[in-house]
N, C-alpha and C positions, 0 to 999 in steps of 0.2 A: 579373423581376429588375430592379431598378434600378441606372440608369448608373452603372457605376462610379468613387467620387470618393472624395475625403481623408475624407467624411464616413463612411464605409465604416469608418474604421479607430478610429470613436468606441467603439462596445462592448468591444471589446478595450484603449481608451485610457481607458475608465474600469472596467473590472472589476480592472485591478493596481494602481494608487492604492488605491482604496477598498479592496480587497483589504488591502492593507498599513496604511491607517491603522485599519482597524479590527480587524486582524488577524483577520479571520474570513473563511473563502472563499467559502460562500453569500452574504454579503451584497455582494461584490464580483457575483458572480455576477448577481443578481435585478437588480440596480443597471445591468448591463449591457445585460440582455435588456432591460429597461423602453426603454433609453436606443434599441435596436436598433428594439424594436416604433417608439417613437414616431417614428422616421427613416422608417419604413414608409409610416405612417400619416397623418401632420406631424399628427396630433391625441393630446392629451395627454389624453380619455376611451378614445380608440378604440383605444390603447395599451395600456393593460390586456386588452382582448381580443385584440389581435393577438399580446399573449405568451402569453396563456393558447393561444392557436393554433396559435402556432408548437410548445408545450411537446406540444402532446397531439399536433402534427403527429410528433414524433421519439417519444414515446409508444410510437403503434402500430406504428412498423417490428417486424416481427418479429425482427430481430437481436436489436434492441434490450431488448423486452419477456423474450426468452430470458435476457438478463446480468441484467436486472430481479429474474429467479424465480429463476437462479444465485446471486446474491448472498445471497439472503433466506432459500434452502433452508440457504447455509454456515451462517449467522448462528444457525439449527435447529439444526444438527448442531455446531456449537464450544457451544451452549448445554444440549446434550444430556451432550457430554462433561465437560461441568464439572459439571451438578445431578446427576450420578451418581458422582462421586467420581472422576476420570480424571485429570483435573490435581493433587487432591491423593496420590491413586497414585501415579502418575509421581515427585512429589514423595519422597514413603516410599520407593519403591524407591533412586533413588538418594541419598540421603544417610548412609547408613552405608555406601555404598559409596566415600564422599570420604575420604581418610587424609593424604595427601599436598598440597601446592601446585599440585604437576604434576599430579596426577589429579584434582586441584578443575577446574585449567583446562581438563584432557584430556574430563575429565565434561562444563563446558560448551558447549563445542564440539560434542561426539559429541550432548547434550543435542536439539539441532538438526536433529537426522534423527526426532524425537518431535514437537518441539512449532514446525515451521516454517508451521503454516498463518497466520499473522500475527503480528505484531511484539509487541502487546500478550500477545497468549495466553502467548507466549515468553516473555516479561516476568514476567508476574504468576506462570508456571510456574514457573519458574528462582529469580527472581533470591532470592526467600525463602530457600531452600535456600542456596543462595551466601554469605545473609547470615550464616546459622550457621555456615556451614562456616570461613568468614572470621572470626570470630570465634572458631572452635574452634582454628584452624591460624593465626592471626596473618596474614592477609593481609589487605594497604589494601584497603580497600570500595571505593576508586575504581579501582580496577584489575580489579575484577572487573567491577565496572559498566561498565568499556569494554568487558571480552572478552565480556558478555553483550550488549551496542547492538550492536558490531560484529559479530552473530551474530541479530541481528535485523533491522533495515530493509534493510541493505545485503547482505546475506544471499538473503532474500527475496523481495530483487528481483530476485535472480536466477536462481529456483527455476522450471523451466516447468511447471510440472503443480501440483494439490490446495493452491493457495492464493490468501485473495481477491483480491491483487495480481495475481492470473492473468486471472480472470475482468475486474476493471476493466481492465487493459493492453486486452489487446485488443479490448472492448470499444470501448473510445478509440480506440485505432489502426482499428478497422472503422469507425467514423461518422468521424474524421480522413481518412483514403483515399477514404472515399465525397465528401467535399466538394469537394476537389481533384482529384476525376476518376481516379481510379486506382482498375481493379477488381485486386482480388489477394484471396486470401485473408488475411485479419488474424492466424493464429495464425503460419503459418508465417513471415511477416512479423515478429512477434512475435521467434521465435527467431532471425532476424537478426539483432536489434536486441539481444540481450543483451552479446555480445563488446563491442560500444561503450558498454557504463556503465562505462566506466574508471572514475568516482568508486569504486563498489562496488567493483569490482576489486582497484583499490591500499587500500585502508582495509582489507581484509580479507585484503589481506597482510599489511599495517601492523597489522594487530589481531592475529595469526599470531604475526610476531617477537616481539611485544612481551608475550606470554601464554608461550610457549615460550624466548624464546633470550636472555631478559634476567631478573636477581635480581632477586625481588621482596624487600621488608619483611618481615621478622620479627616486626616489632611491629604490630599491630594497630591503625587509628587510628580504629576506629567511634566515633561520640556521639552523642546523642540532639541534636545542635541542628537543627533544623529538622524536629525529628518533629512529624508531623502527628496525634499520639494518637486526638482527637477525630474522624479522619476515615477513613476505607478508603479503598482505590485500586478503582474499579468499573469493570474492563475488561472491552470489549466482546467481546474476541478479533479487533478490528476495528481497523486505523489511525485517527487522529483523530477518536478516541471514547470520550476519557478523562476522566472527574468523578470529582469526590469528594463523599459523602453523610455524613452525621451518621451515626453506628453507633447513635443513638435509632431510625430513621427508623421508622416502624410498616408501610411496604410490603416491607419483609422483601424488599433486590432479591434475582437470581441470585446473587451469591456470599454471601450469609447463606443462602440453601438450599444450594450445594454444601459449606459446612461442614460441613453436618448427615450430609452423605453418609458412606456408607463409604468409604476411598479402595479404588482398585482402578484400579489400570497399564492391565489387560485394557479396562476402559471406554473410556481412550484408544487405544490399541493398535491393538484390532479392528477400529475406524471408520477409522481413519486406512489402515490397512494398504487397508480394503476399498476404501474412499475411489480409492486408488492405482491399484489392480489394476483396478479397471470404468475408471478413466480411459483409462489406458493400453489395454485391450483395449477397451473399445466406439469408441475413435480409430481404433486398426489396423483392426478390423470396419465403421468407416465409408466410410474409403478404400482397400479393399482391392477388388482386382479381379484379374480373370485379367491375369497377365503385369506385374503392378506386384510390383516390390521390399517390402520393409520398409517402408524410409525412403519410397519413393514413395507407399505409404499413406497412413502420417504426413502429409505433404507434399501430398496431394490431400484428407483428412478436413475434413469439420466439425467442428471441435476442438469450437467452442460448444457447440453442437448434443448432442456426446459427454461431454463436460463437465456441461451441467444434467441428462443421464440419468444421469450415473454418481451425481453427486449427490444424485439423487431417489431412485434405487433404495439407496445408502449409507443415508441418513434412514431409510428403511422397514423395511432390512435392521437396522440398529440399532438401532431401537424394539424390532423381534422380539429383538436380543440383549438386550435391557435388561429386555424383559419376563421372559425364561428365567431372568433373573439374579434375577429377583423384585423386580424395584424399581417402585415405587406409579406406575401410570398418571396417578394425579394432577398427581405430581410431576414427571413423564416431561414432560407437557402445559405444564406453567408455564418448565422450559426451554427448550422448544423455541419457547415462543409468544413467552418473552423473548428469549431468543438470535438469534431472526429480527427484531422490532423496533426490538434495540440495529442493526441493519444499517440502519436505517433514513437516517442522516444521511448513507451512504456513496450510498446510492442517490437519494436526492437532490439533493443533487451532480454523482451522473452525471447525471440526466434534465436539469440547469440546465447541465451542459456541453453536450449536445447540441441544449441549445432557441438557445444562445447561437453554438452554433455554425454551427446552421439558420439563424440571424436574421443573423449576419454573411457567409452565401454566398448570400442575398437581396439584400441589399447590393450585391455584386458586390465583396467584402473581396476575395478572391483574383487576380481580376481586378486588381483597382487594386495590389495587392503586385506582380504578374508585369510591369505594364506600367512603373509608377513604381518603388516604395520599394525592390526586388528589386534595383536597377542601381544601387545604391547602398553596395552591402554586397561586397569582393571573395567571391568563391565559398569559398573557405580560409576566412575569418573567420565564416560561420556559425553551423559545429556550435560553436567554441569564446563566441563571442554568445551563443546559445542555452541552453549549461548556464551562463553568468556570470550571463546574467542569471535564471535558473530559480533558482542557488545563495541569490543575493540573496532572490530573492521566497519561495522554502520557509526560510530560515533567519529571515525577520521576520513569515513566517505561520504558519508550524512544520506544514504541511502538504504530504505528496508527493501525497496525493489531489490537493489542489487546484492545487499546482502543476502537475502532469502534465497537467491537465486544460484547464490558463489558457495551458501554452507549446505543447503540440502542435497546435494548428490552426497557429496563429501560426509556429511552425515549418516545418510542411508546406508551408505556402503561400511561405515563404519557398524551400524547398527546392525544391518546382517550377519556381519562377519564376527560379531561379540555376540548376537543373538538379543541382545536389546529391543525395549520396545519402540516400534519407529514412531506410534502415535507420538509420545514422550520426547523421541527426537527432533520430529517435528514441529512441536513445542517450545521447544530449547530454541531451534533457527527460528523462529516465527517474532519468538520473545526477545534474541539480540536484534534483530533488525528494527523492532519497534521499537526498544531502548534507542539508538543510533536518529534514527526520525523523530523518535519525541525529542531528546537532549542536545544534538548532533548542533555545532554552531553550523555545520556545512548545509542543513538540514533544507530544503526548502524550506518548509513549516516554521523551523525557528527565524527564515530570512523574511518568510511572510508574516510573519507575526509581528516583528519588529519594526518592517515597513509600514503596518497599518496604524500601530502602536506607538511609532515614533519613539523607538526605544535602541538602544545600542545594541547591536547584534551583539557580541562576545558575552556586554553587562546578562544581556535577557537570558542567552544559553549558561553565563554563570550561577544563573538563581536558581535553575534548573537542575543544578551538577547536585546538590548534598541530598537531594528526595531521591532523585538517579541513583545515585552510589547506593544509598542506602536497600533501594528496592531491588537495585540488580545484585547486592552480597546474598538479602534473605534469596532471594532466586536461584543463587545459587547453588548456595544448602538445600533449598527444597528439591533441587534438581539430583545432588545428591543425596540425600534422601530418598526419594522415589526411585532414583537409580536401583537403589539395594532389593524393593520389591518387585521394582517390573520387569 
């Protein structure tokens, strides 16, 4: 390791600039590691190898490579469920069950407990149905498009089990504890850390009243301005993985084959249900032992570990239900191969969090935070630091992937070195990046929404901005506040 100095704190001082001016978070990312290698190395050839070393170094952790093949397996199975007609199932079922305002909103809600394994899936699920239904029954489109976001990112982040959000948290939080010196298990850690995304919390109260306890519009305000005719919305079932294609394009992506499907509820249903069930019981079978409780299971398992097998065994299981359903292996194959693929930007991402993250505890980044920059920040002032500025950097990158990924080292290290609590940190970064993905005009989510909603990107991310503001100030205070006791 080298001495730890100011120069320590350049890759992290250039991945959130470049980050923000180019609103993209790999290139922030790559930008950083280059800058970490060359600090290494003081050679600007030898640099490029020493990233490619440090990247393959966090590569082969076995932790790591298991959230790798987690990821990739989801990206299978949400691609399964769509080339077989699951999402437009789901769809068919409930809308002739919408009659009412209150039951449009009660459906989307409940909707939630179907389609939570990511934001977009949610998304492209829902929000279609909503748009008829709102047009059938006179309800503002922008109202619904709140009670469907506010049911998606902030939602989901706080769901502990069978979503990708699951697998990257902790993830992050495993190689974030490993750098800092702190062995703990990451999942159970994990579920500390939910109680403190107050962002999510209050917004999904705030999305509650506001769907429930207040009149809506009788008149209906849909319009075609800013329809995007010429284009579809091609969600990956993935955060920050949202394009749009020419409806010419001649590669025919995954949702021009799930059209063609039959729809069928049961396609989604079975997977998800099964999904759940091997979670939850290959967990308890992991850490289950003579004379351990329930929770003490939980509590001692390899969530990960339990997690990429329930996974594996779901995919295999599913293929078998899809084949009995009689649907063409061919087609089976083109799902599964694309629905893992579209994973592909999520997982690269991680692997540049944790090369970046390698290349700044080489440094001696943590060191130099506990010794200097740490006694400079009172212990209170923090966790509510930590989500202002995570709120900032996801609402002008439109990403919680990469926020989460750019504040938690950075956080951690700060939390050791103040002696803070990291649950609560964790918290803090969990809670700006959901702010950033729920309101973020850059958002995929708000660009999916607006696609399917035929509504002005900027107009929709504006309706969104005074319930935001307001829920990230009280977040704030809360976060100080709790700072004082924890």
């Amino acid at each position: 390791m080298i001495h730890p100095g100011w120069l320590s704190l350049l890759p992290f001082a250039v991945v959130i600039p470049v980050s923000m001016i180019t609103r993209q978070v790999i290139p922030g990312l790559v930008a950083g590691l280059l800058t970490g290698a060359f600090l290494q190395t003081k050679s600007l050839f030898h640099a490029f190898d020493q990233a490619l070393s440090d990247l393959y170094q966090e590569m082969q952790v076995t932790g790591n490579l298991h959230l790798v093949v987690f990821l990739y397996l989801f990206g299978v199975l949400v691609g399964l469920i769509r080339i077989t007609g699951g999402v437009h199932g789901i769809a068919a079922w409930l809308e002739p069950r919408i009659r009412t305002a209150r039951s449009a909103y009660a459906i989307t809600w409940l909707s939630s407990l179907a389609t939570f394994m990511a934001p977009d899936f949610r998304i492209i699920t829902v929000a279609p149905i909503m748009k008829e239904v709102g047009r059938r029954l006179g309800i503002k489109p922008y109202d619904l498009a709140y009670a469907i976001d506010v049911t998606s990112t902030p939602l989901i982040s706080l769901v502990p089990i069978g979503t990708a959000f699951v697998g990257y948290m902790v993830g992050l939080l495993a190689v974030s504890l490993k750098h800092v010196g702190v062995a703990t298990n990451a999942y159970p850690f994990f579920l500390a850390s939910l109680p403190f995304n107050f962002f999510a919390v209050i917004i999904l109260i705030a999305g509650a009243l506001r769907s429930f306890q207040t009149r809506h519009s009788a008149r209906a305000v849909l319009s075609d301005e800013g329809d995007t005719r010429s284009a579809s919305p091609v969600v990956s079932g993935i955060p920050d993985a949202v394009t749009t294609i020419s409806a010419e394009d001649p590669q025919e992506p995954l949702d021009v084959w799930s059209e063609r499907a039959t729809p069928s509820a049961l396609h989604l249903v079975i997977p998800i249900a099964l999904l759940l069930f091997l979670t939850i019981g290959l967990t308890y079978l992991n850490g289950s032992a003579p004379q351990r409780s329930v929770l003490q299971a939980f509590l001692h398992a390899d969530a990960a570990k339990a997690m990429i097998t329930a996974i594996f065994i779901t995919v295999l299981l599913s293929l078998v239900f899809y084949l009995f359903r009689k649907q063409e292996i061919g087609r089976l194959m083109v799902g599964a191969m694309s629905g893992g693929n579209e994973m592909m930007p999520v997982i690269v991402l991680l692997l540049l969090v944790w090369a970046v993250s390698y290349v700044s505890t080489q440094l001696g980044f943590s060191l130099y935070i506990t010794k200097v920059v740490g006694h400079l920040i009172p212990k209170m002032l923090i966790a509510p630091s930590i989500f202002i500025l995570g709120s900032i950097l996801s609402y002008f990158i439109g990403s919680s992937f990469g926020t989460w990924g750019i504040m938690m080292p950075l956080g951690f290290t700060l939390g050791i070195a103040m002696h803070a609590s990291l649950p609560l940190i964790a918290g803090a970064v969990f809670a700006g990046g959901t702010l950033g993905g729920f309101a973020s005009p850059l958002s995929d989510n708000t660009v999916a929404m607006a696609t399917v909603m035929k509504l002005p990107v900027m107009k929709l991310a504006r309706s969104l901005l005074r319930s935001t503001a307001i829920a990230g100030a009280i977040s704030a205070v809360l976060y100080g506040v709790a700072g004082m006791f924890a």
